[in-house]
N, C-alpha and C positions, 0 to 999 in steps of 0.2 A: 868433559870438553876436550877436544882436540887440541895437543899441545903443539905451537909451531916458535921455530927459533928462525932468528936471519930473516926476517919476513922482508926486509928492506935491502936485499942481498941480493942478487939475481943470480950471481954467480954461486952461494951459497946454496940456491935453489935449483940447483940445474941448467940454467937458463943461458944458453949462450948468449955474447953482442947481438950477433945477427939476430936470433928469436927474438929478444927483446927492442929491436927496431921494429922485424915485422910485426912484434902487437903490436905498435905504435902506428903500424901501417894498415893495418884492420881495423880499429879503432877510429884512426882520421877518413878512411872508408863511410864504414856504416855511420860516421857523422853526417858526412858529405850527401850520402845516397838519401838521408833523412830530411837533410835540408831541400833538398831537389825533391824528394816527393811533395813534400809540404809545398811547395811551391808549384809542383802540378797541381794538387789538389785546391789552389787558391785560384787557379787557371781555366778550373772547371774542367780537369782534362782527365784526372782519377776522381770517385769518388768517395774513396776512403782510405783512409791514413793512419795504421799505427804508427807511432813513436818508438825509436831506440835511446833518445838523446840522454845519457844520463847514466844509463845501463850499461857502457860498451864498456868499461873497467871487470866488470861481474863478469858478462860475457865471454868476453875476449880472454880473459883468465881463465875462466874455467874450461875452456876450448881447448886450450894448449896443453892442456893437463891429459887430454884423451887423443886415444889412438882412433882413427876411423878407420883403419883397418881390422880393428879386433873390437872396440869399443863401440856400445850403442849411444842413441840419444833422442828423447823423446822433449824436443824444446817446446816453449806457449809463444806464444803469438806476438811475443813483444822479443823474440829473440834475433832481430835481424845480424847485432852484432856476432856472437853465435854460432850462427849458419853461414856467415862469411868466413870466419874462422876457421871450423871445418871442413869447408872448400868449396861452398855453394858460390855460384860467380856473381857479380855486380847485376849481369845480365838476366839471370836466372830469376832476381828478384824484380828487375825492371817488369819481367815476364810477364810475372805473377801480379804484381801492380793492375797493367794494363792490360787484364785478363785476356792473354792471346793463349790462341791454340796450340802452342808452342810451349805454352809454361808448363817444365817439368812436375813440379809438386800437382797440380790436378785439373790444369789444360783450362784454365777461366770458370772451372766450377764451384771454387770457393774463394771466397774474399779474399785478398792478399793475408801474407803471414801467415797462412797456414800450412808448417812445412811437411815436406814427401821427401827425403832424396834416398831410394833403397841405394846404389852403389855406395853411398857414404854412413848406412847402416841409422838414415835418419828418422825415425818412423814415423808415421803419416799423424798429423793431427788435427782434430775439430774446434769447430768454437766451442765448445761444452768445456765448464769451466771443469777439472781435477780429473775426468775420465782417464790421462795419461798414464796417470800413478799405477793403479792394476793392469795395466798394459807392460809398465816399466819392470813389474814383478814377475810379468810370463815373461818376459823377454828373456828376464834374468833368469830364475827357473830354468831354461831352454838351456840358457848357456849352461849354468851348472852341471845339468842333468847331463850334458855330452861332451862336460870335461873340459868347455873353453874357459880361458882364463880372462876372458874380455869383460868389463864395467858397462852395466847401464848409468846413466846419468839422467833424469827427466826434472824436468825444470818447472818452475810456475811464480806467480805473484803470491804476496802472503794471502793474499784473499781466498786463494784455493784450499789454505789449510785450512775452511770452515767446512769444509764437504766430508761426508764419508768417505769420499772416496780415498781424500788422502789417508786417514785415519786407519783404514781398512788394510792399504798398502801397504803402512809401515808396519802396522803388526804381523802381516804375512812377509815380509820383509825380514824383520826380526826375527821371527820364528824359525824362518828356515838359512838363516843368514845367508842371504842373497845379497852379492854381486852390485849391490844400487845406490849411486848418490842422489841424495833428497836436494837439488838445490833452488832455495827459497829467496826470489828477489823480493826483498821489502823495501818496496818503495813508498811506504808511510798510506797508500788511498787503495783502496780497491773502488775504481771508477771515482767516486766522491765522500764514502766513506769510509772516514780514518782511522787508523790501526789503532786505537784505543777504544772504539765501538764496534772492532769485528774479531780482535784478539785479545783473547783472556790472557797477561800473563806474556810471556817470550815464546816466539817461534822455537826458536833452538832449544828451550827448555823441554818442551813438549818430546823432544826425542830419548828422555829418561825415562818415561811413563812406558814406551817401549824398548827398553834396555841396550836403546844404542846412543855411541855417542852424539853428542849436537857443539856445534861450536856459532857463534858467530861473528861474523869477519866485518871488516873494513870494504865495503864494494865499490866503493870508489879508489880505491888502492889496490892494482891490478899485482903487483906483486905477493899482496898479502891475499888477495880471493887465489890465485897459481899455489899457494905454497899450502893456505886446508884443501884446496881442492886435488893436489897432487898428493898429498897425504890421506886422505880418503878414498883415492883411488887405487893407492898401495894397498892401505888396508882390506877392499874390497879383491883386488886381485891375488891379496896373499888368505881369501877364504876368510878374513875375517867380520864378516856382515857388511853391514849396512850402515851408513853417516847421515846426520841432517844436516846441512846449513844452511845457516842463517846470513845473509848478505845485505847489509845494510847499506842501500842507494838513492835514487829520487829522481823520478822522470820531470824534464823541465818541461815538458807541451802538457796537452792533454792527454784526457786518458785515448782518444781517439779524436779521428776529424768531427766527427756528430757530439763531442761533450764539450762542452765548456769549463773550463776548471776555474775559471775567476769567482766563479759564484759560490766556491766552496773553501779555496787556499787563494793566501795574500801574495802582490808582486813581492814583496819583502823576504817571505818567506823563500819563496823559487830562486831571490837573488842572493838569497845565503847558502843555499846549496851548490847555484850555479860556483860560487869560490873554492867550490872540492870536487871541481870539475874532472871528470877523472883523466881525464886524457891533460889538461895541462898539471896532473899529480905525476905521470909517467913521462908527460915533456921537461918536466923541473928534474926529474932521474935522473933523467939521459944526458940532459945538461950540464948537472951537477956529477956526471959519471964520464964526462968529456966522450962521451958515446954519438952527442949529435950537436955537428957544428951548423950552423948558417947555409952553409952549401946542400950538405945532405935533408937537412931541413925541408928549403927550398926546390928538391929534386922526389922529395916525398910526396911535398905538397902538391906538386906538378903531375908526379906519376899517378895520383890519385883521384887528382880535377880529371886528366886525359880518361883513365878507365869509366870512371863517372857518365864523362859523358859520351867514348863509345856506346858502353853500356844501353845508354837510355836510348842512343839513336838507332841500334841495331832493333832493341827491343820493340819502340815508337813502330817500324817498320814491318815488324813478324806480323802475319795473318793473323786477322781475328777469329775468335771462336765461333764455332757454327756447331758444331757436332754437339748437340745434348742426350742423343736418346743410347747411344753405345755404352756397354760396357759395366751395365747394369746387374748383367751378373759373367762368372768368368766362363760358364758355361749354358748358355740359351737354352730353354727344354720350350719347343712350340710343337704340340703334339697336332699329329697332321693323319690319325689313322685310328678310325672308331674301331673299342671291343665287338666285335662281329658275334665270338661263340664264348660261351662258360669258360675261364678257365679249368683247364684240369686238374684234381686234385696232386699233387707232388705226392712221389715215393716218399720214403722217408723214413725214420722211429716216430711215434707219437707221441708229445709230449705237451707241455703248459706253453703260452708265451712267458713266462716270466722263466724259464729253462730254455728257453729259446733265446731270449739276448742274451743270458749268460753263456750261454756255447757260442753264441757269434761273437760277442767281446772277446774271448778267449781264442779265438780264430784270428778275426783281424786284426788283435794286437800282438797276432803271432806271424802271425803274415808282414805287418808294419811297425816297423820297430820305433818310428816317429809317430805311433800313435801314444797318447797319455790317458789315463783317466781319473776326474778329479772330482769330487764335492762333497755334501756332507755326511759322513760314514759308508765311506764307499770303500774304504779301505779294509783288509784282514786285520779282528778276524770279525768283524761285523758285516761286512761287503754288504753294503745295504740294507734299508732298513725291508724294502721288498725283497733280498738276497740276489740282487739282479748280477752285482759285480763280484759273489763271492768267489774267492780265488786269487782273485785276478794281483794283487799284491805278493803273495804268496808265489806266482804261476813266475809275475815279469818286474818285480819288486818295487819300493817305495817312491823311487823316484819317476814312475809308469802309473801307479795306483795309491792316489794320496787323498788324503782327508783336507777340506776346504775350514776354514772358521766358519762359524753361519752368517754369511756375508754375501747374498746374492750378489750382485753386483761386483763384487771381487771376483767369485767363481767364473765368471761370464769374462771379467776385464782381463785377467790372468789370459783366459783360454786366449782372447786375442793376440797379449803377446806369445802368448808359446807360437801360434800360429805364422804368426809374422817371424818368429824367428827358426823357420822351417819343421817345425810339430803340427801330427794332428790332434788338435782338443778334442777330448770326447768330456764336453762338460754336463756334469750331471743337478738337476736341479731338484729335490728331492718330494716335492709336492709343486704341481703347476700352480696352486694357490699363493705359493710364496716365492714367486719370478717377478713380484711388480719389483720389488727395488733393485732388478736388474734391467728394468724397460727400459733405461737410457742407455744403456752399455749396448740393449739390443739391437733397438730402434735406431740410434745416434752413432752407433760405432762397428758393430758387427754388421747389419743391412749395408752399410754407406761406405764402407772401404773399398771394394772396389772399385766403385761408379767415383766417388771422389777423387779417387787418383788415375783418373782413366785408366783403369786396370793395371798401374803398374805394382800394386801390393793384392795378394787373393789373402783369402782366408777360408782356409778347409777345415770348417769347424763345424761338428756335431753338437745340438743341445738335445739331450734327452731329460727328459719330464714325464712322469706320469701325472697323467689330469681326468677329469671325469667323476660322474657319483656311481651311484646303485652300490656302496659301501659303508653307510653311512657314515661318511666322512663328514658329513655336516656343512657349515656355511665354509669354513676355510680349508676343508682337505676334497672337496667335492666340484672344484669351480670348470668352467668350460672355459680357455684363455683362446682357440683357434679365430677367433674373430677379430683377435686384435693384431696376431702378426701375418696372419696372411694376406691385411691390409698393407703390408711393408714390404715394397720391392727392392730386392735383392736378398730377402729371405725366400729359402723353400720349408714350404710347410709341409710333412705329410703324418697319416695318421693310421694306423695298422689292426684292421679288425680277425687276422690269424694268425697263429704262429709261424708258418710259413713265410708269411706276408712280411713279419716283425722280423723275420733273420733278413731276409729280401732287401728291406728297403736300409736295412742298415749297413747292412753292405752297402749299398747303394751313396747311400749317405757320408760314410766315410773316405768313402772313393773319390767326392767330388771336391770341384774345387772350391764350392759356394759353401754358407752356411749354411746348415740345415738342420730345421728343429722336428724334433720327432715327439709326437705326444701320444703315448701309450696307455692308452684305457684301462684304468686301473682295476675296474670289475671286469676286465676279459683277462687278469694276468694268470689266473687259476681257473676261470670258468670257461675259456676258450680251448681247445683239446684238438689237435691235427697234427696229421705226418709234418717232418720237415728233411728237406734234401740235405744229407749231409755235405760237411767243404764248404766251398764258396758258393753261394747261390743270392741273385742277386734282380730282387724289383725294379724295373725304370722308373726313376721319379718324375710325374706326369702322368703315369698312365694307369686308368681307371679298369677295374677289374668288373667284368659282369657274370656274376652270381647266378644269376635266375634270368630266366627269357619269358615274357608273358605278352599277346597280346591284347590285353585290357588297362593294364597300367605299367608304369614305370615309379619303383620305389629308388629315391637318389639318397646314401646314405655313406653314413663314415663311421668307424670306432665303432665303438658298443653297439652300435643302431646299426650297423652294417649287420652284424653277427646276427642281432635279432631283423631284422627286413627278412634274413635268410628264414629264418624259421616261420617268420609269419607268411612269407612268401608258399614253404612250405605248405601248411594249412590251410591256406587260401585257395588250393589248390584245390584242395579236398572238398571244398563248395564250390568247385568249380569256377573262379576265378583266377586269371593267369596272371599275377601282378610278377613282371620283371622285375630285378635287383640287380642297380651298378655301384660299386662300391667305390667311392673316388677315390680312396688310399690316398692322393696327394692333393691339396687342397690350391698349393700353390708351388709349380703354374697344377692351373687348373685343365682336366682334360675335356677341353669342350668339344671336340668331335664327338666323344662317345657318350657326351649328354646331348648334344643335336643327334644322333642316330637314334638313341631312347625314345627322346619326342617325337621322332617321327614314324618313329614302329608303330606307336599306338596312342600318341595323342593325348596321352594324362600323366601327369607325374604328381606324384607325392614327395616331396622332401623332407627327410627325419633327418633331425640333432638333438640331443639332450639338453644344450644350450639356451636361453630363454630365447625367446621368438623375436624380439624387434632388436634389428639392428645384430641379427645373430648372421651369421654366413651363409645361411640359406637364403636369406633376402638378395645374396647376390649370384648368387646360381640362378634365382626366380624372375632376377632385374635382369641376367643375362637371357635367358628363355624368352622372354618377352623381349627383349630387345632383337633379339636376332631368328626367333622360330616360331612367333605369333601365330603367323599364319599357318600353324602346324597343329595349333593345339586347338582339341574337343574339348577339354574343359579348365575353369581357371587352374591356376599352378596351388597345389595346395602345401602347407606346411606343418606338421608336429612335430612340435620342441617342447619343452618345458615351461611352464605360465612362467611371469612377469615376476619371478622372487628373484631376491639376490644370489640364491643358492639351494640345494637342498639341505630339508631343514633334518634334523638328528634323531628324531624317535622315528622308528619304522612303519607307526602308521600314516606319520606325515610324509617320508621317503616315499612312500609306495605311491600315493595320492600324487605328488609331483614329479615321479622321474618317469619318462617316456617307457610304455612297456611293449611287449608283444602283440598284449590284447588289444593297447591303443592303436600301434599300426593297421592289425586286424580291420578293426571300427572304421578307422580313417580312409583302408583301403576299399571296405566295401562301400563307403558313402559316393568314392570319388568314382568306383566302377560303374554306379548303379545311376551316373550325373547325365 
């Protein structure tokens, strides 16, 4: 536990008069600003209401304790005090309230409280409750890695510490002793239930099980949350890890405008708290420190009613929001120019793709010295357990090429902050079968940063996964995941059936300023075999490759099925049947001109995936055919995928029976030539 003396000292603590008035003046702020929203919202004029009341002691202390000019701060959603402290204005929040086009943090696209401010180093946050914590880790990471001396601080209610994600954090925290204050408002409820049905045991205790300290403070006692928080951030900036605290406070509203909190805590109880009011704990200081007479009082109170309600009148008046569809990603790809001819095959050496990303990692993380790469033994001298990244620790050292815990979801949250704090993540997931417990960090955090913040945070982040069977990898090393994120806009999805194609797009990939997930066919990493251009060489993402030109069919294919399309196309030939092959390499965006040219060459298409068939990605290449080139087509749109299992199953006779093969396209194709 964190030792503090003088807690009741201001001067003892650093603390000038003047500092120690204006918390007094941030504090009767975010009181004020909280009482006036409430009051819109009873007006019918907002529709929704977090509460600060309660919390501005914790807050406003631990505020003052960080530099925004070198310090980060990843706050939750009940941090109004906080973010005023910091330097976010009266008005800024009025903004956000009254969802105008104007509010900095994300222009009326998410519900108030959710703070953005990049000049003041604030980082963008979701409703998604703990997601911050591995955000707060790459942050810090980032700084380390380049030598700043600057503290993250990321914030939440104790409720958060039921999630992995916190859990996850602190031990990657720890481990690397990162830069980060853990600070924990317990205000006794997460929404209606109470800290003895959601916490085992003490907040602050929980931070020995990861070998750092934890203390818990007084948070209604703004000098005593200043004095561990200013001491945990010593610590943190003199390289000594990472702090948890514990801040012990209690919101007097509810948990929001939609909950009711009578139904769960007594007025008695709220009226026992309200007497450790924290702001009349710092108004009896000041008093008692002859620091605030009647006059000054009086001229506080005044200056802080007038800000209030500029604030709300300028805010009331800003344009409403109208702009929904901008900004979705930080770089548009709307392909406008169908594959015409074959590509040609590249000059090159000949080589595997799985030698193929390891010579472009090796490239672009020589070429970019903000690129990272990170996850589960990816590090020298394992460098993967495919050997995709071996070197690469060795080549541009530990802090470029590191080992993840096996922690999906951290792997993924990390990359965010590095990103956000000017890195490019190349995060590596080490089987696409085990990315589900990072779907929220992907879906809810990496897709939605841009678009949330109307563009004003990007994220150029790489996820590389190998996925796919015909390995017998079984039900969990075998799964097809591309149907679930290329459902999610403001991810790019693409998928690489050469080696060529694989260094291409990952350039490609890295360069941009979007996330972009790359799924690499795990049976093509040795069985695929082509020239590749040495240097920089680089795929457009979006733009689909045609293989083979035929007019009798058009085969639409990706990954491993591209590669084979290509040979069955081959053979097919040989009976005399022209089945085309376009290879879509990017799934999302998707290149629909040169699947509308396909169709229209010759009026049949087959669509191959390996993926089971319903509700598999081919349904919407088939949905879009039909919806826009109907009248194009001789025959219905057909599809081969994989039957209706969960996976392919382990023993090779059953593999062979269920994974889409050459011969199958063969069959498929001649059924649909001869329709």
């Amino acid at each position: 536990m964190l030792e503090l003396d003088n807690a009741r000292d201001h001067s003892a603590l650093g603390l000038s008069d003047e500092q120690l008035i204006d918390m007094y003046r941030k504090m009767l702020l975010a009181r004020k600003l909280d009482e006036r929203v409430w009051a819109l919202n009873r007006q019918g004029r907002v529709p929704f209401v977090v509460s600060v009341a309660g919390h501005e002691g914790t807050q406003v202390g631990a505020a003052f304790a960080l530099d925004p000019q070198r310090d980060w701060s990843l706050p939750y959603y009940r941090d109004v005090a906080f973010n005023l402290a910091m330097g976010v204005s009266a008005k800024d929040l009025f903004l956000a309230v009254f969802a105008k086009a104007s509010d900095p943090a994300n222009a009326g696209r998410q519900m108030p409280n959710h703070w953005s401010e990049p000049d003041l180093n604030i980082f963008s946050a979701s409703s998604v409750i703990a997601t911050q914590f591995p955000h707060a880790c790459g942050v810090a990471h980032r700084l380390q890695a380049t030598g700043s001396d600057g503290v993250v601080m990321v914030s939440s209610g104790e409720g958060a510490t039921s999630e992995g994600d916190f859990h996850e954090a602190m031990n990657f925290a720890a481990l690397h002793k990162l830069p980060v204050v853990f600070l924990i408002q317990n205000n006794l409820y997460a929404i209606s239930t109470p800290e003895r049905e959601e916490v085992a045991g003490a907040v602050a205790e929980r931070a020995g099980g990861y070998g750092m300290p934890g203390v818990e403070v007084d948070g209604n006692d703004i000098l005593s949350v200043y004095g561990v928080m200013a001491a945990a951030v010593q610590r943190a900036r003199a390289g000594d890890g990472p702090t948890l605290i514990e801040a012990k406070t209690y919101r007097y509203y509810a948990h929001t405008s939609d909950d009711d909190d009578k139904v769960y805590r007594t007025a008695e109880e709220v009226e026992l708290w309200r007497r450790k009011d924290p702001i009349l704990v710092l108004k009896q200081y000041l008093v008692e420190s002859r620091l605030l007479g009647e006059d000054l009082e009086t001229e506080v109170e005044r200056e802080v009613t007038d800000e209030v309600a500029r604030a709300l009148k300028e805010a009331d008046a800003a344009p409403e929001a109208v702009d929904w569809e901008s900004n979705v990603y930080a770089a548009p790809i709307v392909p406008d120019e169908a594959a015409l001819d074959p590509e040609p095959e590249p000059a090159g050496e000949t080589m595997n793709m799985i030698t193929a990303i390891n010579k472009t990692l090796h490239e672009v993380m020589a070429e970019y010295d903000e690129t990272a790469i990170f996850g589960e033994d990816v590090a020298d001298p394992k460098g993967g357990v495919f050997k995709a990244t071996m070197g690469l620790t060795d080549a541009f050292g530990p802090d470029r090429s590191f080992n993840m815990p096996l922690a999906e979801a951290l792997i993924i949250g990390v990359g965010v902050g590095i990103g956000a704090a000017g890195g490019r993540p190349i995060a590596e997931i080490q089987f696409a079968d085990f990315i589900h417990p990072a779907f929220d960090q992907i879906v809810s955090e990496v897709a939605r940063l841009h678009y949330r913040t109307n563009g004003r945070w990007k994220l150029p982040m790489v996820i590389r996964t190998p996925y796919g069977g015909g390995i017998h990898g079984a039900l969990y090393h075998s799964q097809s995941i591309e149907a679930f994120y290329a459902h999610v806009p403001g991810l790019k999805v693409v998928v690489p059936s050469t080696p060529a194609d694989t260094k291409g797009l990952l350039w490609s990939a890295v360069e941009d300023p979007d996330p972009v997930m790359i799924l690499e066919p795990k049976k093509l990493y040795r069985l695929a075999q082509g020239p590749v251009p040495d240097g920089p060489h680089r795929v457009p993402i979006g733009k689909a490759a045609l293989r083979r030109t035929g007019d009798d069919l058009t085969i639409i294919a990706y990954g491993t099925m591209a590669h084979f399309a290509v040979e069955a196309s081959d053979k097919l030939r040989k009976e005399g049947i022209e089945a085309g092959v376009l290879d879509l390499r990017s799934l999302r965006p998707l290149d629909w001109p040169s699947i509308e040219r396909a169709v229209r060459r010759n009026g049949k298409v087959l669509i191959v995936h390996e993926d089971n068939k319903f509700g598999g990605f081919g349904a919407e290449i088939a949905a879009q055919i039909a919806e826009k080139s109907l009248d194009w087509l001789d025959a219905p749109v057909r599809r081969y995928c994989s039957p209706e299992v969960p996976a392919f199953p382990y023993a090779a006779t059953l593999e062979e029976q269920v994974f889409p093969s050459v011969d199958g396209i063969i069959e498929q194709a001649r059924a649909l030539a001869a329709y």
